[in-house]
C-alpha positions in Angstrom: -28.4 20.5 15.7 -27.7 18.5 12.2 -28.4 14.3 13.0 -25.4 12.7 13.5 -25.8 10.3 9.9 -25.8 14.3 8.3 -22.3 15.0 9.8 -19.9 16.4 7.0 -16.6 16.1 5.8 -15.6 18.3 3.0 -12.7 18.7 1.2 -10.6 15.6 2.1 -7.5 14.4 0.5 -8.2 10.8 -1.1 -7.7 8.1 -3.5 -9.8 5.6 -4.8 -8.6 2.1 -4.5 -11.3 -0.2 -5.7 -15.3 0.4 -6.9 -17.9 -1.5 -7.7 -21.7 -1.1 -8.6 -24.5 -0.7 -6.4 -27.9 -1.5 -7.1 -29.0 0.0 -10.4 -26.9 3.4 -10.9 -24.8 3.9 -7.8 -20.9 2.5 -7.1 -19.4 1.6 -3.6 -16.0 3.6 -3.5 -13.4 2.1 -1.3 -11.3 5.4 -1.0 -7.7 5.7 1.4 -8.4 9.3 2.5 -4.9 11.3 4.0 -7.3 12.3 7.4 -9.9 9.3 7.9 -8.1 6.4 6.5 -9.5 3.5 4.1 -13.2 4.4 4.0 -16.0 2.9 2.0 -18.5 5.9 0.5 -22.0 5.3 -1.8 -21.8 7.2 -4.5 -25.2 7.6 -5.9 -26.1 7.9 -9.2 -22.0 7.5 -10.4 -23.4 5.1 -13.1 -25.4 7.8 -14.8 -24.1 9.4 -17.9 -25.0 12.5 -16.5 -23.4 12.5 -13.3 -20.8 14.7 -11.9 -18.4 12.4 -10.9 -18.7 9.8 -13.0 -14.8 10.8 -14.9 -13.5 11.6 -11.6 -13.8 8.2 -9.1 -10.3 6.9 -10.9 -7.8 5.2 -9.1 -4.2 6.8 -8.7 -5.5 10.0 -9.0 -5.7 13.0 -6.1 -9.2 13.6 -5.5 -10.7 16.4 -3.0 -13.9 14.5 -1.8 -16.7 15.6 0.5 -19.3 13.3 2.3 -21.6 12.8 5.0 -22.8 9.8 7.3 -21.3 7.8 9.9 -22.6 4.4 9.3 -20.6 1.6 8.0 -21.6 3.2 4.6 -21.1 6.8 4.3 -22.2 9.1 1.0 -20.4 11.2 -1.6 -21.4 14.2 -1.8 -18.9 16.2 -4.0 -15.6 15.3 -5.7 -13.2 17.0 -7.2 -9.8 15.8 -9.3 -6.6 17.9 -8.1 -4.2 16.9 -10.5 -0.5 16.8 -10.9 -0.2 12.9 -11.0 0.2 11.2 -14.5 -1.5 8.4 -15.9 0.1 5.1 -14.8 0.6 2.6 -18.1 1.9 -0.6 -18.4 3.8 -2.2 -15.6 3.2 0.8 -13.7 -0.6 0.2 -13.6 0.0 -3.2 -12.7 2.1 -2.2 -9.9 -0.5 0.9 -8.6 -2.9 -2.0 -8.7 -0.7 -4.2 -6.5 -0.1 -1.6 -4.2 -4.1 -0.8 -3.7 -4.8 -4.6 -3.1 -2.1 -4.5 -0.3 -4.1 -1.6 1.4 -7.5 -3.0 1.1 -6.3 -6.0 2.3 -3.9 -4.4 5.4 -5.9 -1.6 6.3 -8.3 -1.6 9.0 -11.3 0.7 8.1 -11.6 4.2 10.0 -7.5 3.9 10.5 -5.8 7.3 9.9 -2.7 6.6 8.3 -1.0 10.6 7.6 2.1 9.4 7.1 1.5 6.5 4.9 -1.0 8.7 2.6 2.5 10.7 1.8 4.1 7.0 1.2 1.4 6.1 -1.3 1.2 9.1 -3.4 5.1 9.7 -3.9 5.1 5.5 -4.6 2.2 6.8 -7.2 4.5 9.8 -8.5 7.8 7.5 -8.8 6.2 4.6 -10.6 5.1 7.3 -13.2 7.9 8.7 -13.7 10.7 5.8 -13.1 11.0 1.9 -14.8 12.4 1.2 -11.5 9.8 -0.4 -10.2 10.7 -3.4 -8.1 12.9 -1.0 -5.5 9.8 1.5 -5.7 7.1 -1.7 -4.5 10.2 -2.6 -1.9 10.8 1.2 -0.1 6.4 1.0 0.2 6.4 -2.4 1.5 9.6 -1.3 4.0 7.8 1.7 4.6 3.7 0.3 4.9 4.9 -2.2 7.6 6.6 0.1 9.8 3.6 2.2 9.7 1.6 -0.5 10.4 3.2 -1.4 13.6 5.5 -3.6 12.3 8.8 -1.9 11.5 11.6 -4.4 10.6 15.1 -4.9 12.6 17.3 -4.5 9.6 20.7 -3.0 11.1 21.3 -5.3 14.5 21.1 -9.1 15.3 17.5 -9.7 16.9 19.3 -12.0 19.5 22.5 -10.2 20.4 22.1 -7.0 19.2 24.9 -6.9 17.6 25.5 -4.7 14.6 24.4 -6.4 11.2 28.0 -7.3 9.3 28.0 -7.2 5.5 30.0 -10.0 5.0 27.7 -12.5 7.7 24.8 -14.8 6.9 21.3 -14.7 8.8 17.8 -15.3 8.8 15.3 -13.5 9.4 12.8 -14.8 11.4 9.3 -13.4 11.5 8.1 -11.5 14.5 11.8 -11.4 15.5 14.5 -10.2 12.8 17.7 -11.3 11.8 19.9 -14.1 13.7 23.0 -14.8 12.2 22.8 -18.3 14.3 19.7 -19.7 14.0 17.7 -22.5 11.8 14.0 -21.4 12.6 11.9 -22.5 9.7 9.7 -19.6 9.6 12.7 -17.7 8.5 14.4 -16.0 5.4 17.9 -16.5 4.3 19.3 -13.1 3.6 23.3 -11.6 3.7 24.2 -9.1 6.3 24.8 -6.7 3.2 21.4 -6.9 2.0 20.0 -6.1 5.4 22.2 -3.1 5.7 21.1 -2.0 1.9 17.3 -2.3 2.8 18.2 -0.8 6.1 19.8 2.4 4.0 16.7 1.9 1.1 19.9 1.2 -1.3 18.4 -0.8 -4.0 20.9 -1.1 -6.1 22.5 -4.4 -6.0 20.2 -7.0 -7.7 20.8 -9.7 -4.8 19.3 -7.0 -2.5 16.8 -6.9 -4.7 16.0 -10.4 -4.9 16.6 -11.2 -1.4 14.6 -8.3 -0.3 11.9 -9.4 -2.6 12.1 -13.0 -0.9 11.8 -11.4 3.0 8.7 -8.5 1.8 6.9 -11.3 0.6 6.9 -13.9 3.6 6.3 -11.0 6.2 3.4 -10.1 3.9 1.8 -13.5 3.4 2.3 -13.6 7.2 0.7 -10.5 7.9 -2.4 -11.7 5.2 -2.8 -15.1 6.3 -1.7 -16.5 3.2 -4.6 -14.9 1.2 -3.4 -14.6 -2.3 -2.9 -11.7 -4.0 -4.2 -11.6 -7.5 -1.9 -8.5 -8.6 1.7 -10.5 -7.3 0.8 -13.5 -9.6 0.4 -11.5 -12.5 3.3 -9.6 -11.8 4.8 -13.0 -11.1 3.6 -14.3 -14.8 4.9 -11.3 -16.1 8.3 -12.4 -14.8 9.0 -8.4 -14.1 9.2 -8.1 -10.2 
């Protein structure tokens, strides 16, 4: 019977979100895999000019990887690049980054996420292929914290439950939702028509943009403690999203 540290899993669905170098010539690989979740994997010997998958640990593109282990640290054994996603550039890349540092920083290790594996690699194929990127990072963000366990109340008053109107003011208080009578300080100011547009995913009014940029980032910063996150300031100096 093979030791439990030898137990394999081959052929897995995966991305790499972040690596850095071990020891002399190996890299720790932070991967978000579609079956196992956010996983960290040694990959010995990635360093060497020689090795087999030193052109293929990239981030934003869909790997096949095999490895073996169950400690805290597993190890690659095999990877292999499946294609059919382009090359992010520009803005894109800056927002691919943004959206790794979200999972690294959200997701719990050893987490299966299906769902939001499918989430991540359209977010991956629209930012490639569209300049709409702030309603792209949005529909994720929407989408991520519903996954996560912590869907938003977008189309009803959190208080009444009465049906969102377009034409009404709330705020949307964290770890409740929108209350069109309240002055909670741990709130965001929205209109009832941008909650029904993030409600439908309609991006296409620029207020709902903005004010839907205004409520993703206060739930996140609550959900993160306040930690900063390097990619939103540049993206902030950029003065893009």
């Amino acid at each position: 019977m093979a030791s439990q540290d030898k137990v394999r899993h081959e052929a897995q669905p995966a991305f790499v979100l972040h690596s850095y170098p071990y020891r002399e010539t190996s890299l720790i690989v932070e991967v978000f895999s579609q079956n196992y979740g956010r996983l960290p994997l040694m990959a010995r010997g990635a360093r060497r000019p020689r090795s087999a998958v030193r052109g293929l640990l990239l981030a934003f593109q869909p790997l096949s990887l095999s490895w073996f282990g169950k400690s805290d640290l597993r190890t690659l054994h095999s990877a292999e690049w499946l294609g059919g996603q382009p090359q992010l550039k520009g803005m894109a890349l800056i927002c691919g980054f943004y959206l790794n540092e979200l999972l690294l920083k959200l997701l719990q290790r050893d987490d299966p996420h299906e769902q939001l594996f499918d989430y991540y690699q359209e977010a991956l194929r629209l930012l490639s292929a569209s300049n709409d990127h702030a309603a792209i990072l949005r529909r994720f963000e929407k989408r991520m914290l519903q996954e996560l366990g912590y869907a938003l109340i977008l189309d009803r008053d959190a208080e009444t439950g009465a049906p969102v109107e377009a034409d009404a003011r709330y705020r949307y208080v964290i770890e409740r939702g929108p209350v069109r009578h309240s002055t909670a300080q741990n709130s965001v100011e929205l209109r009832g028509k941008t909650l029904l547009d993030l409600h439908a995913d309609d991006y296409s009014d620029p207020v709902t943009l903005q004010q839907g940029k205004a409520l993703m980032r206060t739930l996140l910063n609550h959900l993160l403690c306040d930690q900063p996150l390097h990619t939103r300031q540049l993206l902030k100096d950029l003065q893009q999203i």
